[in-house]
DRENTIDREN-316088 format. One line per field, with one value per residue (C-alpha): x, y, z; residue in three letters. Coordinates in nm, 2 decimals. Layout:
X = c(X ...);
Y = c(Y ...);
Z = c(Z ...);
aa = c(ALA ...);
***
This chain:
X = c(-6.11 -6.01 -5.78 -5.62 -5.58 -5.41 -5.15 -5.09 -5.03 -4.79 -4.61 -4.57 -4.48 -4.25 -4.03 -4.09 -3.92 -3.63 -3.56 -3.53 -3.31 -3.08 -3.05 -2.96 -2.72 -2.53 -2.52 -2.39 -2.15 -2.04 -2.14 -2.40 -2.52 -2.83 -2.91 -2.80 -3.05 -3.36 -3.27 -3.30 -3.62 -3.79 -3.66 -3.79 -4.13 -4.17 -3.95 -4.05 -3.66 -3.53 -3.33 -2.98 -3.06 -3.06 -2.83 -2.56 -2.67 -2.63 -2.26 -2.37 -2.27 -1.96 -2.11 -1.89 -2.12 -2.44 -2.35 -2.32 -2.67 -2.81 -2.69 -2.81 -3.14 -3.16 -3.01 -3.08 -2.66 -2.46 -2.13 -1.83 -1.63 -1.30 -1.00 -0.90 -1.23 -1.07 -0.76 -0.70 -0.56 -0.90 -1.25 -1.31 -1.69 -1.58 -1.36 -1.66 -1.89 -1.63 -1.64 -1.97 -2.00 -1.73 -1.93 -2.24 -2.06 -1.90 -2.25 -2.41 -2.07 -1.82 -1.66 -1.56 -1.38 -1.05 -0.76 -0.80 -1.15 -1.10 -0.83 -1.11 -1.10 -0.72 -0.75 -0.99 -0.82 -0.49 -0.69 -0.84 -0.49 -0.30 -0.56 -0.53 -0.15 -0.20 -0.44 -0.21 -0.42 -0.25 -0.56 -0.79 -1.15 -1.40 -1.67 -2.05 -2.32 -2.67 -2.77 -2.35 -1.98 -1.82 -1.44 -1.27 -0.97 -0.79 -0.61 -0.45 -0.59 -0.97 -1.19 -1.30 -1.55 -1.42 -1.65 -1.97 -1.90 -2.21 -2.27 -2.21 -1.85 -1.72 -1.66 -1.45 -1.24 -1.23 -1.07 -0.81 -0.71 -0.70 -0.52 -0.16 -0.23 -0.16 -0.47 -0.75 -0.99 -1.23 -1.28 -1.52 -1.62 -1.38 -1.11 -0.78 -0.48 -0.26 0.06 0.23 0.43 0.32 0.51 0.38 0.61 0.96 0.76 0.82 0.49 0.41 0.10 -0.09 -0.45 -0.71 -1.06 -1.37 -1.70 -1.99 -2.33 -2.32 -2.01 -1.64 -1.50 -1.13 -0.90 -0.55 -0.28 0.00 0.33 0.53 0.89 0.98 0.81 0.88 1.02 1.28 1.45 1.29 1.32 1.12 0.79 0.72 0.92 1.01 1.44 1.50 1.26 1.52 1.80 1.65 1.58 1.88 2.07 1.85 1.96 2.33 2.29 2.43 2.12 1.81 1.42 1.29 0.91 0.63 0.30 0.01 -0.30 -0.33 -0.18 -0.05 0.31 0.50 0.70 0.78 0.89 1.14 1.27 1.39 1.50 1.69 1.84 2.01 2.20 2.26 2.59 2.85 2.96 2.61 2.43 2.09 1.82 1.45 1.13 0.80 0.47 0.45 0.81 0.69 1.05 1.33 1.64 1.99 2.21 1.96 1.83 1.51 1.24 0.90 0.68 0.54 0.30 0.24 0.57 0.60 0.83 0.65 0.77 0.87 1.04 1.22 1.33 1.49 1.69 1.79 1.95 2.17 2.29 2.49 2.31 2.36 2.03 1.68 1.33 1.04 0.73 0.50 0.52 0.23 0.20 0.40 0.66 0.76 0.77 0.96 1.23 1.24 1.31 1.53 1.74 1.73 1.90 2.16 2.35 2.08 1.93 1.60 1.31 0.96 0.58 0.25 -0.12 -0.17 -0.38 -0.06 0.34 0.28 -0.02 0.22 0.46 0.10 0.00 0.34 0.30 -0.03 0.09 0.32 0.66 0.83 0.82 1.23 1.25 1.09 1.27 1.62 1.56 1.30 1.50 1.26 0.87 0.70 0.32 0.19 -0.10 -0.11 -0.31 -0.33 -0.15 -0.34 -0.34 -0.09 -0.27 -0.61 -0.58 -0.71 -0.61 -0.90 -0.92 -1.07 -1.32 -1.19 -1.36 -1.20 -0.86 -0.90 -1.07 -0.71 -0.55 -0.21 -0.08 -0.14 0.07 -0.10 0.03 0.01 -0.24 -0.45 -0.55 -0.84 -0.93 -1.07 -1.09 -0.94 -0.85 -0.51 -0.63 -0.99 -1.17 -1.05 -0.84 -0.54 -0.28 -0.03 0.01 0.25 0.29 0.18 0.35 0.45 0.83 0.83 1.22 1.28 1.47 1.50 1.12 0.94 1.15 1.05 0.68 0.73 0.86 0.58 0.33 0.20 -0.08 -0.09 -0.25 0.07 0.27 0.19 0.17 0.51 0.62 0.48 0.68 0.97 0.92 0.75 0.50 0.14 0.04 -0.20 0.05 0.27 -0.06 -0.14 0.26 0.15 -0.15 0.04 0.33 0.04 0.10 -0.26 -0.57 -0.74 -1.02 -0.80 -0.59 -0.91 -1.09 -0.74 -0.69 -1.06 -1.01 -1.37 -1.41);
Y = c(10.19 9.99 9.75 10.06 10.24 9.96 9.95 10.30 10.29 9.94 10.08 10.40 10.21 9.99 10.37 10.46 10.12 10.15 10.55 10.38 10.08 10.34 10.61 10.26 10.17 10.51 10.53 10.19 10.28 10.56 10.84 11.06 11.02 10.93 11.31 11.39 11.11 11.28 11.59 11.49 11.35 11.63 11.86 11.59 11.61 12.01 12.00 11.69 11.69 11.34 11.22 11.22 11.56 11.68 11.49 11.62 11.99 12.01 11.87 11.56 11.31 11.36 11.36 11.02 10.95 11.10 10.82 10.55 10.65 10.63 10.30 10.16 10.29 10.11 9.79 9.77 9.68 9.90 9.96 9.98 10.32 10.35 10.30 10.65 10.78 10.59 10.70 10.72 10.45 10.40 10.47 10.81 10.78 10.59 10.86 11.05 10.84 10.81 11.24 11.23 11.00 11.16 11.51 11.36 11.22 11.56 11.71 11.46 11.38 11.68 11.56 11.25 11.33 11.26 11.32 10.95 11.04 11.31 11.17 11.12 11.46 11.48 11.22 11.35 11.65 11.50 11.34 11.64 11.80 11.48 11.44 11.76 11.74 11.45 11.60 11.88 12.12 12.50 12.53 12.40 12.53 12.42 12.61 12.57 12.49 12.40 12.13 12.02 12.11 12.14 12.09 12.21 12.19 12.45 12.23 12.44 12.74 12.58 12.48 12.14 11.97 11.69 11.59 11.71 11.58 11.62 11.97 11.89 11.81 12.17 12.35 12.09 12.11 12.46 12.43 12.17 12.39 12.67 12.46 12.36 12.71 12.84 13.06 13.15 12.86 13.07 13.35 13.27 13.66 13.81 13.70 13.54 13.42 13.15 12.91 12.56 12.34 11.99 11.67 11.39 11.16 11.32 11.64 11.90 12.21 12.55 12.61 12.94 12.97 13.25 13.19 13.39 13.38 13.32 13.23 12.90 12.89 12.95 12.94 12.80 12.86 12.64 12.74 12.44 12.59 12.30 12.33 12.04 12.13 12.42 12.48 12.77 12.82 13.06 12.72 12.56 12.84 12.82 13.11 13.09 13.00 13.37 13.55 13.37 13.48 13.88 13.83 13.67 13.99 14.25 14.00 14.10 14.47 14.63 14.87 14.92 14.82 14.46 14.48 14.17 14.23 14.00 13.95 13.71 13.39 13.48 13.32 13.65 13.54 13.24 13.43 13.67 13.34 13.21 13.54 13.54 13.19 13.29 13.55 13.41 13.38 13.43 13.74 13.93 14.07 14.00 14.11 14.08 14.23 14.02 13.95 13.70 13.49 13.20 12.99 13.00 13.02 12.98 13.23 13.52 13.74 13.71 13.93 13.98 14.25 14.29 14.59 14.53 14.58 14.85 14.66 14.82 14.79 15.13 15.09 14.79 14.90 15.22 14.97 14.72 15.03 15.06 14.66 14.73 14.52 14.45 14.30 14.40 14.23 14.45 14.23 14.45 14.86 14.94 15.29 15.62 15.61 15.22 15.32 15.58 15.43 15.14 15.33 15.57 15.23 15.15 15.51 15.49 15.17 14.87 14.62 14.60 14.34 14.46 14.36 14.55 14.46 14.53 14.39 14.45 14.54 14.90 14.99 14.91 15.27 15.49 15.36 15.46 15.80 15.81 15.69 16.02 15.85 16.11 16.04 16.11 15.85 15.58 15.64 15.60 15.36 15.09 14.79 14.53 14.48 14.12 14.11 13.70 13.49 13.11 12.86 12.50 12.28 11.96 11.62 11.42 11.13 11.22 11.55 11.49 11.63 11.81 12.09 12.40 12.64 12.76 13.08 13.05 13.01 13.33 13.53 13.47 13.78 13.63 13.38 13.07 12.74 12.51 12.24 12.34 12.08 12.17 11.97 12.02 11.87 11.53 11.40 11.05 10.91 11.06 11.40 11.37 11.42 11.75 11.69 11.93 11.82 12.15 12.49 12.68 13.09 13.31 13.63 13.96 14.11 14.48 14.58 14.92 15.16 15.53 15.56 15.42 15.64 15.95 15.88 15.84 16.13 16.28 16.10 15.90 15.62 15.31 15.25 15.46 15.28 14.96 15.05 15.15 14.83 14.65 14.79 14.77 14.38 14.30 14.04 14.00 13.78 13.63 13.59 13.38 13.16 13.06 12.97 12.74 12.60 12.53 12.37 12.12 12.29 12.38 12.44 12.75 12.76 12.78 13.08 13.26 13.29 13.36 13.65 13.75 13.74 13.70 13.68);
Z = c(-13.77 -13.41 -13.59 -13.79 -13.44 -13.27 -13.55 -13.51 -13.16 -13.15 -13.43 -13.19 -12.91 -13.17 -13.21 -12.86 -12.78 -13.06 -12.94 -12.61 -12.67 -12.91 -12.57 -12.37 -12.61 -12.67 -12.28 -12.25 -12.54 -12.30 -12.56 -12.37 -12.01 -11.88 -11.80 -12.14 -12.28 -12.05 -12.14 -12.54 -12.48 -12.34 -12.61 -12.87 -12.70 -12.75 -13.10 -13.31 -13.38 -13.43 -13.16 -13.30 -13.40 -13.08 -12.95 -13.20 -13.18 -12.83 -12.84 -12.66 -12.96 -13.22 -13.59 -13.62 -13.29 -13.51 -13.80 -13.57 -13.40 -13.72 -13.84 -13.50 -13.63 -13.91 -13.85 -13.47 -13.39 -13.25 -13.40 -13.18 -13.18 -13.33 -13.09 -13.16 -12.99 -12.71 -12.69 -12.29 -12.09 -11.94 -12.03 -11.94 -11.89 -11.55 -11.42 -11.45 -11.31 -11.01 -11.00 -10.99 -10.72 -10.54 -10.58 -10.44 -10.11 -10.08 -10.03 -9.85 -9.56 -9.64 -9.31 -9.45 -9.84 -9.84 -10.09 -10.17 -10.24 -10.49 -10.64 -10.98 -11.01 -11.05 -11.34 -11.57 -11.53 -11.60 -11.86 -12.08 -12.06 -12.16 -12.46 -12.56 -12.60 -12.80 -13.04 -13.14 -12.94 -12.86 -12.65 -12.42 -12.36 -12.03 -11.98 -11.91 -12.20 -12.14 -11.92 -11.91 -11.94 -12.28 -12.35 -12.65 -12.81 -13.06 -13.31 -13.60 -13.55 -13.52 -13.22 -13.20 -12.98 -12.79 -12.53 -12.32 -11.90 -11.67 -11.52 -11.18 -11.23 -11.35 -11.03 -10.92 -11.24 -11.20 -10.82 -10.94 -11.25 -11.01 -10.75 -11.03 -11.13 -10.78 -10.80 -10.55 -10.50 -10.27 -10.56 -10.83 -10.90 -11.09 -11.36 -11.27 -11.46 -11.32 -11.50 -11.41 -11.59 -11.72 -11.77 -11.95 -12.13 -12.06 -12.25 -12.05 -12.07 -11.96 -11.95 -11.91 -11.73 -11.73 -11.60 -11.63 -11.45 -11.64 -11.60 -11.48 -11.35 -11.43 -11.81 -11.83 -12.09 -12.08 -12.34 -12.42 -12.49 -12.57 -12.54 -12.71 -13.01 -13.10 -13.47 -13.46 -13.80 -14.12 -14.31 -14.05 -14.03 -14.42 -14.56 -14.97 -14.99 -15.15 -14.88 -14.60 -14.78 -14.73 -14.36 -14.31 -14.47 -14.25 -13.96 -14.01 -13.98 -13.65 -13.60 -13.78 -13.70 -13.77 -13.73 -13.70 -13.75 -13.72 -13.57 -13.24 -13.26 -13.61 -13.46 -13.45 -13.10 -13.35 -13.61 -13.34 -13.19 -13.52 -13.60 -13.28 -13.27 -13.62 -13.47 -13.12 -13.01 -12.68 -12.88 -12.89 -12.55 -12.67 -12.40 -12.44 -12.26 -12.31 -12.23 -12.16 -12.21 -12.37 -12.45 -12.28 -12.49 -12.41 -12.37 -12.40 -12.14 -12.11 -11.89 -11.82 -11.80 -11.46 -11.40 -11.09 -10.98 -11.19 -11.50 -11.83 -12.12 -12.15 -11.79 -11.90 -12.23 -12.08 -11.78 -12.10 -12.22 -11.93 -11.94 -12.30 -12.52 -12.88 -12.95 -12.80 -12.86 -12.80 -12.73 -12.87 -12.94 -12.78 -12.69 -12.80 -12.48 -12.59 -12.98 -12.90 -12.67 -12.96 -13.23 -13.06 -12.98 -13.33 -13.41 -13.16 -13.27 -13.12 -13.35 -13.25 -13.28 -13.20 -13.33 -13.42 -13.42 -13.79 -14.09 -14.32 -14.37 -14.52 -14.28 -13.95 -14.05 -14.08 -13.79 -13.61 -13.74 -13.55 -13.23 -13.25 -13.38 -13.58 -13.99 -13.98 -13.70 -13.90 -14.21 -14.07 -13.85 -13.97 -14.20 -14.26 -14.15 -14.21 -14.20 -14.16 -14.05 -14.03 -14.23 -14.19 -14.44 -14.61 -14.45 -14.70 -14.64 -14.79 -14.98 -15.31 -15.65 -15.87 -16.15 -16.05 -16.29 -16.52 -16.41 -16.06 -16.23 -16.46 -16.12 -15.87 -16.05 -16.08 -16.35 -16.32 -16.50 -16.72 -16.54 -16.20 -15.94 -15.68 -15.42 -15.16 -14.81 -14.79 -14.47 -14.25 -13.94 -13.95 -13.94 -13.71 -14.05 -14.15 -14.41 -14.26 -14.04 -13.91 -14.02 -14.23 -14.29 -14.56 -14.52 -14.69 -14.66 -14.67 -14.71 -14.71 -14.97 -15.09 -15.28 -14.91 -14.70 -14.91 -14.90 -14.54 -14.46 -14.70 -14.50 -14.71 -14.68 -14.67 -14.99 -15.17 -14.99 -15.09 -15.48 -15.40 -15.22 -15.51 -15.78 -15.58 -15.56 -15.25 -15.31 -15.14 -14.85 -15.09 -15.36 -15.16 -15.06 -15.41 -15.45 -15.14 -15.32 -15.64 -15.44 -15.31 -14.90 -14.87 -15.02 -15.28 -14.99 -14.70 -14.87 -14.97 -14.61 -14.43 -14.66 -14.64 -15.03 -15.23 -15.61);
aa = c(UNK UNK UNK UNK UNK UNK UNK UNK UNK UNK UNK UNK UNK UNK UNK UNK UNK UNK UNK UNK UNK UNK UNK UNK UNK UNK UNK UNK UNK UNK UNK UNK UNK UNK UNK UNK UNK UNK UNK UNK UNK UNK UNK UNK UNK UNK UNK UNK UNK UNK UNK UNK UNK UNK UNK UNK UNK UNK UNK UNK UNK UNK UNK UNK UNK UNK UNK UNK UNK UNK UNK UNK UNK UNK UNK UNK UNK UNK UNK UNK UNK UNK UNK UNK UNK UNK UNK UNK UNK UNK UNK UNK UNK UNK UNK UNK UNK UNK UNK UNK UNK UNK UNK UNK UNK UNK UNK UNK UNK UNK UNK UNK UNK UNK UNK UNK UNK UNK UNK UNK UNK UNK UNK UNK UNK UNK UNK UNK UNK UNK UNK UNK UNK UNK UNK UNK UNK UNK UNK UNK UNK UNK UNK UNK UNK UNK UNK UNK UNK UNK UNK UNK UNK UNK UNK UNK UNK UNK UNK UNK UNK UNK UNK UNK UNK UNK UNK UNK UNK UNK UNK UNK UNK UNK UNK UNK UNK UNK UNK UNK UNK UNK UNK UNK UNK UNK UNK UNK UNK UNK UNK UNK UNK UNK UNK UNK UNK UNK UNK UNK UNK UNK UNK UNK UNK UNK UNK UNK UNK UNK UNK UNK UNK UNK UNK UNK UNK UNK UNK UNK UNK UNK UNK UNK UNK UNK UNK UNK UNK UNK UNK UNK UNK UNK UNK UNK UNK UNK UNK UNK UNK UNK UNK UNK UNK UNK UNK UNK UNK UNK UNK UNK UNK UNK UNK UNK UNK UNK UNK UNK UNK UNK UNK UNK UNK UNK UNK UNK UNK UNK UNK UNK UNK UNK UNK UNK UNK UNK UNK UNK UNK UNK UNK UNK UNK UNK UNK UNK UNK UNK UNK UNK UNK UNK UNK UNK UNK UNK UNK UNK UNK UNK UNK UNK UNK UNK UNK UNK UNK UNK UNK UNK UNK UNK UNK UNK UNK UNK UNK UNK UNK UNK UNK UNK UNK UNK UNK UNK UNK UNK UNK UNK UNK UNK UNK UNK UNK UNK UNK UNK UNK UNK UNK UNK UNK UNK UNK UNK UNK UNK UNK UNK UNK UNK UNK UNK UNK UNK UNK UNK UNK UNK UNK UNK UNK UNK UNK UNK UNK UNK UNK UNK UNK UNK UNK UNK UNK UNK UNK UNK UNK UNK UNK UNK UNK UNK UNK UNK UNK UNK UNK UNK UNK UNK UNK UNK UNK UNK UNK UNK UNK UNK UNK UNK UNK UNK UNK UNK UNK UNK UNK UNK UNK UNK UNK UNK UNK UNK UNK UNK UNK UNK UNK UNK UNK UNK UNK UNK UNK UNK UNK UNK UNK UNK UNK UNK UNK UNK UNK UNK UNK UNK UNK UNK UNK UNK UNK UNK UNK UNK UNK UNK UNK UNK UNK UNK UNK UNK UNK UNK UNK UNK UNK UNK UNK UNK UNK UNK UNK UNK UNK UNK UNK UNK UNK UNK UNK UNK UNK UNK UNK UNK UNK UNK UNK UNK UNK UNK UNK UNK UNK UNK UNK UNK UNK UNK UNK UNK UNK UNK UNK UNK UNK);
***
């Protein structure tokens, strides 16, 4: 019973001794902290959870980290990451060791921190930014979690972990963001919103900052608009060859309504732009009022709404009509005195580019009709209305080719050919393990004729008017996705949960 005891308790101590070693070495490898590792622990004492279990549910580890935890389990060698986990100039575990260090000496001789001295903080700020823009990201998330500070990144549309930094080192990232933002340092109460522009590589960045406080301190959110990358050209955001063809006709009107409807980073600005550099030219005044301006292009007259200083967009629009303009974009319609000054624009010889928060094309004219816009006004004024949302394309270098149900097949509702592949996500280095790399559009092009304008002016609801659109050949957003998934762009799954389509 002794003996059977004692074996109990060395093979105990045996774990104890490997769960140790393991913390030692993922600390060593520069993968969680030492806090991070104490913290685990103590959870694991009140849970039972296995170690790399908590350490991956909390965000401290990667699951690529979790995998190497686990074959450092069984084989007691610790695998080295991948160079891509690495991508900085310099391990960025140091740079936090140094802001930590620097943190500590700021509380203990205030009198005494210098620039010199804070300079860590500069560079792993520099540093999350600079990664971010190499991943692709749009966006970058910092914000408290837990016992730490989590960073994210938005990359096609998704958020992604990217690493968990020691708790103590967020309000100082949150003073040097607010510091290139040219925001108030001293306030930590209530919201503010800041921009600057970021070099890196002869790439040339605005980027836009809003913070929020939380409990626990500040939540920062950096948006990357990057100049240099931006696609403009219909050919370049996804649309079908015939589909340009009929934007590119409603582009040569004089007058009419072009309307863009989408939810929230749906790329509707995108879609204007390209719109707008088709028909830019030294022979058209083309004036736009935004919110906010997000590229610069040449020769078009760009503004900003400012409320503050009283610039609406209402205000604006009716001071743009004064300045003899051919062409006017209309960031957004967003209440009755904007709608109204838009499409009375339209009807007075302006060509007119505006968007709409809507799900749909034929849901954006009932929802005019309910802001107050007159049913006559919309009829003779609107031209075309384009409804989109983005959805990430597949990773050439891994998708993989399969044959779907049968079942599935018979359940999409549109014909499918014999021959036609699908492909799904898979998963590699290239693309972080998601098996999509970019994003494309999926869209539906509303153009209006006789039938739509009488059921406008009838009132009409969006479900008649869609039947109608139908028939009169305008072809669903989720139409134009399975086109995309039989052309290989992207995936059956991908088209199903951005239309919110279930069978």
């Amino acid at each position: 019973m002794v003996s059977c005891e004692i074996s109990d308790f060395r093979q105990e101590r045996g774990i104890m001794q490997q769960r140790k070693r393991i913390g030692e070495r993922l600390i060593e490898a520069g993968l969680i902290t030492q806090e991070q590792l104490e913290f685990s622990l103590q959870e694991q004492k009140k849970t039972g959870e296995l170690l790399g279990a908590i350490l991956f549910s909390h965000g401290f580890i990667s699951q690529k980290d979790l995998f190497t935890m686990l074959s450092m389990s069984y084989s007691g060698e610790y695998a080295k990451p991948r160079e891509e986990e690495m991508d900085l100039p310099q391990d960025i575990r140091d740079i936090v060791m140094q802001s930590s260090a620097v943190l500590r000496t700021t509380i203990r001789e205030p009198e005494k921190v210098s620039d010199l001295l804070m300079a860590p903080i500069v560079r792993l700020v520099e540093r999350i930014i600079v990664t971010g823009i190499k991943k692709g990201a749009t966006d970058i998330h910092i914000g408290p979690d837990v016992k730490g500070t989590r960073v994210r990144y938005r990359i096609d549309g998704l958020l992604q972990h990217a690493m968990y930094l020691p708790k103590d080192v967020l309000p100082a990232i949150v003073s040097r963001v607010k510091i290139m933002g040219s925001m108030n340092i001293a306030e930590s109460r209530v919201p503010q919103d800041g921009a600057m522009e970021f070099s890196w590589e002869s790439r040339s960045l605005d980027i836009r900052i809003s913070t929020f406080p939380l409990m626990g301190g500040e939540n920062i959110v950096m948006r990357l608009l990057d100049k240099t990358q931006i696609l403009l050209g219909l050919e370049n955001l996804g649309f079908l060859i015939n589909d340009i063809e009929t934007i590119k006709k409603a582009l040569n009107v004089p007058y009419g309504m072009i309307i863009v409807t989408g939810p929230t980073g749906s790329g509707k600005t995108t879609t204007l732009y390209s719109a707008l550099s088709t028909i830019n030219s030294v022979f058209k005044n083309i004036f736009t009022i935004e919110d906010p301006v997000e590229y610069q292009l040449p020769l078009i007259r760009q503004s900003q709404v400012n409320v503050k200083a009283g610039l609406t967009f209402a205000s604006g629009l009716r001071s743009i009509l004064r300045q003899d303009p051919d062409v006017i974009l209309v960031g957004e319609m967003r209440d009755m005195e904007t709608a109204e000054l838009a499409i009375r624009s339209a009807l007075t010889g302006h060509l007119v580019f505006t968007t709409l928060h809507t799900n749909n094309a034929t849901s954006s004219l009932p929802r005019l009709m309910d802001m107050g816009v007159e049913p006559f006004l919309l009829a003779s004024t609107i031209d075309t209305i384009i409804s989109q949302r983005l959805l990430r394309v597949l990773c050439k270098s891994c998708r993989e080719e399969y044959v779907p149900a049968k079942a599935l097949r018979a359940s999409l509702g549109i014909p499918i050919p014999d021959d036609a592949v699908f492909f799904r996500a898979r998963g590699c280095e290239k693309c972080s393990d998601t098996g999509y790399r970019g994003r494309t559009i999926i869209y539906e092009l509303l153009k209006m004729n006789e039938p739509l304008r009488n059921l406008v002016l009838a009132k009409s609801g969006s479900d008649t008017l869609a039947d109608a659109a139908k028939e009169n050949g305008m072809e669903p957003m989720y139409e134009i996705g399975i086109k995309k998934v039989i052309l290989g762009i992207t995936s059956l799954e991908e088209v199903l949960s951005t239309t919110r389509t279930s069978f």
